[in-house]
C-alpha positions in Angstrom: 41.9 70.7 -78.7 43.2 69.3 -75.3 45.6 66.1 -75.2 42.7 62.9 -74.6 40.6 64.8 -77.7 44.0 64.3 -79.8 45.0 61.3 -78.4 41.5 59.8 -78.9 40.7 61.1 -82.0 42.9 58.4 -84.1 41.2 55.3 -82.2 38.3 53.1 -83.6 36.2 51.3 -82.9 38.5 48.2 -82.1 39.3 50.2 -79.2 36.2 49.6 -77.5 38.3 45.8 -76.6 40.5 47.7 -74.6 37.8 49.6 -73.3 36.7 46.1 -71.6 40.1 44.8 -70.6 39.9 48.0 -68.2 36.6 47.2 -66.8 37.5 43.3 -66.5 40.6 44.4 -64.7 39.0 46.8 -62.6 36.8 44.5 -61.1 39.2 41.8 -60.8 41.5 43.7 -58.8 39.4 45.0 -56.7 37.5 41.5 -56.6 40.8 40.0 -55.6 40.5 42.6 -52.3 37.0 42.0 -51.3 36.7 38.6 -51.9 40.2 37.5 -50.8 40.7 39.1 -47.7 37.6 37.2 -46.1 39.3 34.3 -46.7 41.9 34.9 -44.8 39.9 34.8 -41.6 41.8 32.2 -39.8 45.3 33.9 -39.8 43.8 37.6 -39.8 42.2 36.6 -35.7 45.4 35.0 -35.0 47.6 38.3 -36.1 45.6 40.7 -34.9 44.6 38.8 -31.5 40.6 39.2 -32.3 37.5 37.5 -31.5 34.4 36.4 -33.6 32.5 39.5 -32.8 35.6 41.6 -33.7 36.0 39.2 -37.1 32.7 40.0 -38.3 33.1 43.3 -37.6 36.1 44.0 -39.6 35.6 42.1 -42.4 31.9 43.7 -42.5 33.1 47.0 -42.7 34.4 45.9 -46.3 31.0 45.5 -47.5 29.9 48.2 -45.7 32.1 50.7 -47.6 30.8 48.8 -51.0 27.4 49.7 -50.0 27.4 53.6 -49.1 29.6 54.7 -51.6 27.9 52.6 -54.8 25.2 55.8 -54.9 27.4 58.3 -55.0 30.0 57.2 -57.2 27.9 56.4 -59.6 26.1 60.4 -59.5 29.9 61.1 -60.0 30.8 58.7 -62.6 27.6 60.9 -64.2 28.7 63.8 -63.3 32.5 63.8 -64.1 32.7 60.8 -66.4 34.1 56.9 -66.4 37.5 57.6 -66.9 38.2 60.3 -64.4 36.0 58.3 -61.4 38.0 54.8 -62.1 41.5 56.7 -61.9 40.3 58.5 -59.1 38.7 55.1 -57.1 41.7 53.0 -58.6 44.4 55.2 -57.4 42.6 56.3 -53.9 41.7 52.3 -52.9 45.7 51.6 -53.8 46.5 54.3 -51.5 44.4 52.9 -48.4 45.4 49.5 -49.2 49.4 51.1 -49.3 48.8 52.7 -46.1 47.2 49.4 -44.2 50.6 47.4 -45.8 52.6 50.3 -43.9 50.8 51.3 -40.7 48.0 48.6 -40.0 50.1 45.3 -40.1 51.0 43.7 -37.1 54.6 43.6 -36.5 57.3 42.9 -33.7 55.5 44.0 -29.8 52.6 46.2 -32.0 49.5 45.0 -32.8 46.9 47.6 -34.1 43.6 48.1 -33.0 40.6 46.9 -34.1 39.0 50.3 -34.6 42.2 50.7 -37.4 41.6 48.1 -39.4 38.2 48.2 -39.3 38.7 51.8 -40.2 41.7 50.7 -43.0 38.8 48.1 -44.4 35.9 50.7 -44.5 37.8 53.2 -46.3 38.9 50.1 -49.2 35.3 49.6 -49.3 34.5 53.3 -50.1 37.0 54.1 -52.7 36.2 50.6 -54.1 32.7 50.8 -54.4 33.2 53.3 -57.5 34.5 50.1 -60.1 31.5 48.6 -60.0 29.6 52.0 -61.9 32.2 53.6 -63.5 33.7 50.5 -65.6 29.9 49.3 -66.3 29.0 52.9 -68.0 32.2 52.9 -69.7 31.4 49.0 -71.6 27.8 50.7 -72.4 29.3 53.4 -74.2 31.7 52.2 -76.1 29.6 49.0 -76.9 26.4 48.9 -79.7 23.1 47.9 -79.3 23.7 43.9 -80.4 27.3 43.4 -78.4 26.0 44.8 -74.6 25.1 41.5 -73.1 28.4 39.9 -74.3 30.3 42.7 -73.1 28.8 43.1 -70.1 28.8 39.6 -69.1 32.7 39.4 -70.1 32.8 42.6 -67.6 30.9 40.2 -64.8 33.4 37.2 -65.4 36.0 39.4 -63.5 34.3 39.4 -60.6 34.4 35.6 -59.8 37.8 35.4 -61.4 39.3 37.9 -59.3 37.7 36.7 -56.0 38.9 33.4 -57.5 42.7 34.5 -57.7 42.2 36.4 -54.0 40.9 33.5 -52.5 43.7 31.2 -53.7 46.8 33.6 -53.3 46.2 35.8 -50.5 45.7 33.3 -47.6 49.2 31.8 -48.6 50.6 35.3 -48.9 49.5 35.9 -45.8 51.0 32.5 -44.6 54.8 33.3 -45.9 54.9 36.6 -45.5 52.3 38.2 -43.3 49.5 40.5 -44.1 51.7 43.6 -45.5 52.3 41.6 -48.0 48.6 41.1 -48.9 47.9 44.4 -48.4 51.4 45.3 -51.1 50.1 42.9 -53.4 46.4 44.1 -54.0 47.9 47.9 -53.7 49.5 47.4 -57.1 46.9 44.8 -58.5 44.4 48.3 -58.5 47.7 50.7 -59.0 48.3 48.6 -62.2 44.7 48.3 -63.3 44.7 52.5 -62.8 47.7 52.6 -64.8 45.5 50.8 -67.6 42.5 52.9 -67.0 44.7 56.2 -67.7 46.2 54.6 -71.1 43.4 53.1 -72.4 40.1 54.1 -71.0 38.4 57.6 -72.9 34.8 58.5 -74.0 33.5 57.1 -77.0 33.3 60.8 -78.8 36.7 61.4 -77.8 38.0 58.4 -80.0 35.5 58.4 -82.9 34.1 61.7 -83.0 36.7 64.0 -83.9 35.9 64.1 -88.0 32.4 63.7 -87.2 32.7 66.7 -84.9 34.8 68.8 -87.7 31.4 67.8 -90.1 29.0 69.1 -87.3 30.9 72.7 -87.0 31.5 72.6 -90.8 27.6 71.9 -91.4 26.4 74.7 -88.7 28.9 77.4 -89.9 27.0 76.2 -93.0 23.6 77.0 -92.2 24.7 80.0 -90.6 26.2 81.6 -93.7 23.3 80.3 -95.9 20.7 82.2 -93.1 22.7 84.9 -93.4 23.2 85.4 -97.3 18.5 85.0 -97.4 18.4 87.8 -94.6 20.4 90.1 -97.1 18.8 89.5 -99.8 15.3 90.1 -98.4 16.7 93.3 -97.1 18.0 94.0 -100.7 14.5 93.2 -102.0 12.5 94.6 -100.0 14.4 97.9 -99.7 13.3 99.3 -103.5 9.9 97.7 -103.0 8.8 100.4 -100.1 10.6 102.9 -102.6 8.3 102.4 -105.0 5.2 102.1 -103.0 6.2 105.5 -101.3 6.3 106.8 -104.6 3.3 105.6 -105.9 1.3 107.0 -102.7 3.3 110.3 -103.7 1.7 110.4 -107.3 -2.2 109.6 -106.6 -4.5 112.7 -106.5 -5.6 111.3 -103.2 -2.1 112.4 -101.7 -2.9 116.0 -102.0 -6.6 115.8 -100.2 
């Protein structure tokens, strides 16, 4: 038995609550980054020295990223499961948005290009895109037939609430204290939503299914002996019955013609 079997084995099906916090904090957080950052338009042409062409094209490339990776995330999320995509797209868009707050912030005589943060935004935009699929499957499985709508439009809330929050704190983050700190601040937003994910977020079987899975084994090993115990006695049946019809064939007068 591996460590998330044992782990999840003791929780019920209160858990599925958590299960939701994760999604509504995934998609806030990473709400907060596409729907925040657009509104710092103003100041992010000013510090970077770009036009309206080059504004469009930056802040494009956000959605951009959203939109090619949705597919394939979501055959991953499939493939390898909701809890090992979200860490995975949690962790990887609070390393890109880590590495914009180091390397693509204008500072003192640099300002980057506009091919690196359009780049920097594209790749937010890629490992982002897998919230959306991965935190939807895991509500679906860990919610009944009867509670999905609810859930699911709880799970929705956090996308206007975190582009809410973006919109009002970013533009005055970037204001006071330039755009690494926007970048910093959004970076742990989705490091400390991944950090949920990996405490909190497991498959449905793992958490409920561990005496139900004992019952299963228990039941087949079951079946197996009963199968089993009826093959050996036909064989134990059967076995003097050709004896005696051997004999009998033995004894008739017809034998001998």
């Amino acid at each position: 038995m591996n460590g998330n079997f044992a782990r999840g084995a003791v929780r019920g099906r209160n858990h599925r609550w958590k299960v939701l916090g994760v999604g509504f904090a995934a998609n806030a957080s990473f709400a907060a980054a596409f729907s925040g950052i657009p509104t710092t338009a103003v100041l992010l042409r000013g510090a970077y020295g770009i036009g309206n062409g080059g504004l469009g094209l930056v802040l494009g490339m956000l959605g951009l990223g959203i939109a090619l990776s949705e597919l394939p995330w979501g055959m991953l999320t499939d493939r390898w499961g909701d809890r090992r995509v979200l860490l995975l797209g949690l962790g990887g868009t609070a390393a890109a948005l880590v590495g914009m707050a180091l390397f693509v912030v204008p500072q003192a005589g640099h300002v980057p290009s506009l091919v690196s943060l359009a780049a920097g935004l594209l790749f937010v935009g890629l490992l982002g895109g897998s919230v959306n699929g991965s935190s939807g499957r895991a509500v679906m499985a860990w919610f009944k037939e009867g509670e999905r709508g609810l859930a699911m439009s709880i799970r929705q809330t956090a996308v206007p609430a975190g582009g809410g929050l973006g919109a009002l704190m970013l533009p005055a983050l970037a204001t006071a204290h330039g755009f690494s700190a926007v970048y910093g601040v959004l970076a742990v937003l989705c490091a400390a939503t991944a950090g949920f994910a990996w405490r909190w977020l497991y498959e449905p079987e793992l958490a409920t299914g561990g005496h139900a899975l004992k019952r299963a084994d228990e039941k087949a090993a079951a079946v197996q002996s009963t199968n089993s115990a009826s093959g050996h006695a036909s064989k134990t049946y059967l076995q003097p019955h050709h004896a005696r019809v051997r004999a009998r064939a033995a004894a008739s007068p017809l034998s001998g013609a």
